[in-house]
N, C-alpha and C positions, 0 to 999 in steps of 0.2 A: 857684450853678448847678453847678459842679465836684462839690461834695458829693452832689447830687443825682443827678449821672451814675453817679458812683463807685457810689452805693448800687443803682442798676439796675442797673447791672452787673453788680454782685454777687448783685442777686437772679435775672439772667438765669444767670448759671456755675450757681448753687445750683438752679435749676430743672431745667438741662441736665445735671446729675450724677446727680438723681434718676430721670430715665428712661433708664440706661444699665441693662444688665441685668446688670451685673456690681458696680454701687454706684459707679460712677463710678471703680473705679480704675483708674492707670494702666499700662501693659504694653506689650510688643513689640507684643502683638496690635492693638492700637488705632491702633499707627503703622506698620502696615504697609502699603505702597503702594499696593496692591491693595484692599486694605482701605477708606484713606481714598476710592479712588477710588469705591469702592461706594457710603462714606457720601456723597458729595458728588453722585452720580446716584440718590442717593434723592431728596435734596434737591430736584433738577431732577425729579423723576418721571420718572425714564426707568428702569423698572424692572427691564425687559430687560435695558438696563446693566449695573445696577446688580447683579443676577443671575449675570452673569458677570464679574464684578470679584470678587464674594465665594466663588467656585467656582475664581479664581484666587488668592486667597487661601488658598484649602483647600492648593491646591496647593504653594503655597510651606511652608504650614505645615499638615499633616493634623489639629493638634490645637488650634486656631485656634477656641477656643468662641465668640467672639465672631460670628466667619464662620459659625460650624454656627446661630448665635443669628437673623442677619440673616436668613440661606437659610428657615429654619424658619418666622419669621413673612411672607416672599417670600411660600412657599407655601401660608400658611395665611391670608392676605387675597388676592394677588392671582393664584394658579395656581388655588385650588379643586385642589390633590393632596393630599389626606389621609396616604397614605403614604410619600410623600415629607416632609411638613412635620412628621409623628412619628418620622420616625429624625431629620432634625437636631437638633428642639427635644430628643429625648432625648438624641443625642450631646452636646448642648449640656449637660446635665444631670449626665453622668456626668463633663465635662469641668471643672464646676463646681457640684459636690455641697453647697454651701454658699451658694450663689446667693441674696441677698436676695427676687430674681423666680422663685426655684425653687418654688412652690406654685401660684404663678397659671400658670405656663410647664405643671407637673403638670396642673393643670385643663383645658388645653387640649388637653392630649394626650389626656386621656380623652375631653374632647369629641371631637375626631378620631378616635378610635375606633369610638366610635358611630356617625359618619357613615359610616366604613368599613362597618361590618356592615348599617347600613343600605340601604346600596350594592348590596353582594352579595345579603343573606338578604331585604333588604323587608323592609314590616314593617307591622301596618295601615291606616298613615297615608298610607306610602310605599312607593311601586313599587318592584321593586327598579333597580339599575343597567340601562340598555336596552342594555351590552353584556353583561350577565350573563344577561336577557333574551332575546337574540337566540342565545347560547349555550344555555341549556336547549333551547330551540325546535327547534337542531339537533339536538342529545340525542332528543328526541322522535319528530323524523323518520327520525332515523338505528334509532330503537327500532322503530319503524311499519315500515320496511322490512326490517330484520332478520325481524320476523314475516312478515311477507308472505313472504320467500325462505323460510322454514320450511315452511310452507303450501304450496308452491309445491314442494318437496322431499317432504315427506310425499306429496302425493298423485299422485308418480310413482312412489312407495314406497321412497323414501330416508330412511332414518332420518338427521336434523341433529344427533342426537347420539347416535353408536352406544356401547352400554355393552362396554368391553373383556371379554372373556370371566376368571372367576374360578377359583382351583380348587375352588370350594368347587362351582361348577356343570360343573367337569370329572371326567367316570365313566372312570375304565380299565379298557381290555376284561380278562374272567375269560380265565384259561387256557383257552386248546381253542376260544373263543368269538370267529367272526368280528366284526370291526371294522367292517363294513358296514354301515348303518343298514338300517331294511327301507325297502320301497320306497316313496315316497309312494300315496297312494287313487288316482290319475290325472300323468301324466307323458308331454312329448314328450321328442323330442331335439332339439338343434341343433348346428351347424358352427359351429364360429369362422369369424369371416371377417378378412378382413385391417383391422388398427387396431383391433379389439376388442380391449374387456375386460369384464369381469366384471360391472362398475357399468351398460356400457350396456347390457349380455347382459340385466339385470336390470329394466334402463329399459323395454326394446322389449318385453318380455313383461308387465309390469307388474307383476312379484310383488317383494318385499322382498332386498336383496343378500342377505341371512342365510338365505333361502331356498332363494335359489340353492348358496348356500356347504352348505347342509345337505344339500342330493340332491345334492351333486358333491362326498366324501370328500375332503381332501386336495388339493383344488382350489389351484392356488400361481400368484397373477396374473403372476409374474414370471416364469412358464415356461409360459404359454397358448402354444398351437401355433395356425394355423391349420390347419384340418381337423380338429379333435378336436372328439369331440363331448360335449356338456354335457345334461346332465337337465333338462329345466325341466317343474319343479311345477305343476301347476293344481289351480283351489280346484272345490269340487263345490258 
C-alpha cells in the first residue's frame, strides 16, 4: 500500500511540473509571497484575487515572468482584454525566450491579435467593436454638421475657407499709374456704425467679404472708424 502511494505521488509532482510554463523549475519567482498567494486564489477561484496578488508580484519584482505568465492567461480566459493579455504573455516571452510553452504562448498572441483587429476594423463575419462603433457615428455627425455650417456660411456669402492671396495673383501699380481700381458697374455707400466690422458690413449687404475688400482699397479692420464710409457693391 505504501508503495502504491509513493508512486501517485510521483506521478502527481510529474504531472504538476509539466504544466508549469517555465518546465517546472525552480526560482525566486515561484516562492514569492505574492506570488504563492495568487497561485493558491487561483486554486479557490477567486480570480479577482488572485489578479491582484500577481500585479503585487510585478511589483516586488518588475521581471517576474512567471507573474507576467499568470496575469496573461487572467486575461486571456477570464477579462476578455486582448491587449492587456498580449503585452504580458509577450513580456512573459521576452523574459523567457527559451520557454518549453513559448510556441503555444506565440499562438495565442497571434490569436489575440486578430481578435483585436477584429474589434476595431470588423470584418464580414464581425461587427466591429460597439465602442468603435459609437465612435465612427460621432465622426459622422460631427462630419454632417461641419457641412451644414459651410452651407450655412456660403449662402450669407462667407467664404469657410478663404484662399490667402499669392504673389503670383498680386499686380504692382506701373509708374504714374493710380492704385485705385475703377469703380464697380453699381455701388452705394455706408456708415460704420458702432461694433462693426467688415465681416458683418459684408453679411447685411449679402455680397462676399473679398467684395467688399475690393471696392474699399486698403480697407484695415483694425482701424475702421465709425463714420467712415465704405462702398458696397451690387450685382446687376
Amino acid at each position: 500500500m505504501r508503495e502504491f502511494l509513493a508512486i501517485f505521488i510521483a506521478i502527481l509532482a510529474t504531472a504538476w511540473i509539466g504544466c508549469e510554463p517555465t518546465g517546472g523549475a525552480v526560482n525566486a519567482e515561484d516562492k514569492e509571497p505574492h506570488f504563492l498567494e495568487g497561485r493558491r486564489q487561483m486554486q479557490q477561484r477567486d480570480f479577482e484575487g488572485a489578479e491582484r496578488s500577481f500585479h503585487k508580484a510585478l511589483e516586488a519584482n518588475p521581471r517576474s515572468s512567471l507573474a507576467h505568465y499568470e496575469i496573461g492567461l487572467l486575461y486571456l480566459t477570464r477579462k476578455s482584454a486582448p491587449a492587456a493579455a498580449i503585452y504580458h504573455l509577450q513580456r512573459y516571452l521576452s523574459l523567457q525566450p527559451n520557454a518549453p510553452n513559448g510556441k503555444d504562448v506565440q499562438n495565442h498572441i497571434e490569436a489575440l491579435k486578430g481578435d483585436l483587429a477584429r474589434d476595431i476594423l470588423g470584418s464580414p463575419q464581425h461587427a466591429p467593436d460597439t465602442a468603435i462603433q459609437q465612435l465612427r457615428s460621432q465622426l459622422n455627425q460631427m462630419a454632417a454638421e461641419n457641412q451644414a455650417l459651410r452651407h450655412q456660411l456660403q449662402s450669407r456669402g462667407i467664404n469657410p475657407n478663404p484662399r490667402p492671396a499669392t504673389n503670383s495673383t498680386v499686380q504692382l501699380p506701373q509708374p504714374g499709374a493710380t492704385s485705385t481700381p475703377p469703380p464697380p458697374v453699381a455701388s452705394r455707400k455706408h456708415k460704420v456704425q458702432s461694433g462693426e466690422n467688415p465681416t458683418a458690413i459684408a453679411r447685411r449687404y449679402g455680397i462676399q467679404l473679398q467684395e467688399l475688400y475690393a471696392a474699399n482699397p486698403g480697407l484695415n479692420p483694425s482701424k475702421l472708424q465709425i463714420g467712415q464710409e465704405l462702398i458696397i457693391p451690387t450685382r446687376e
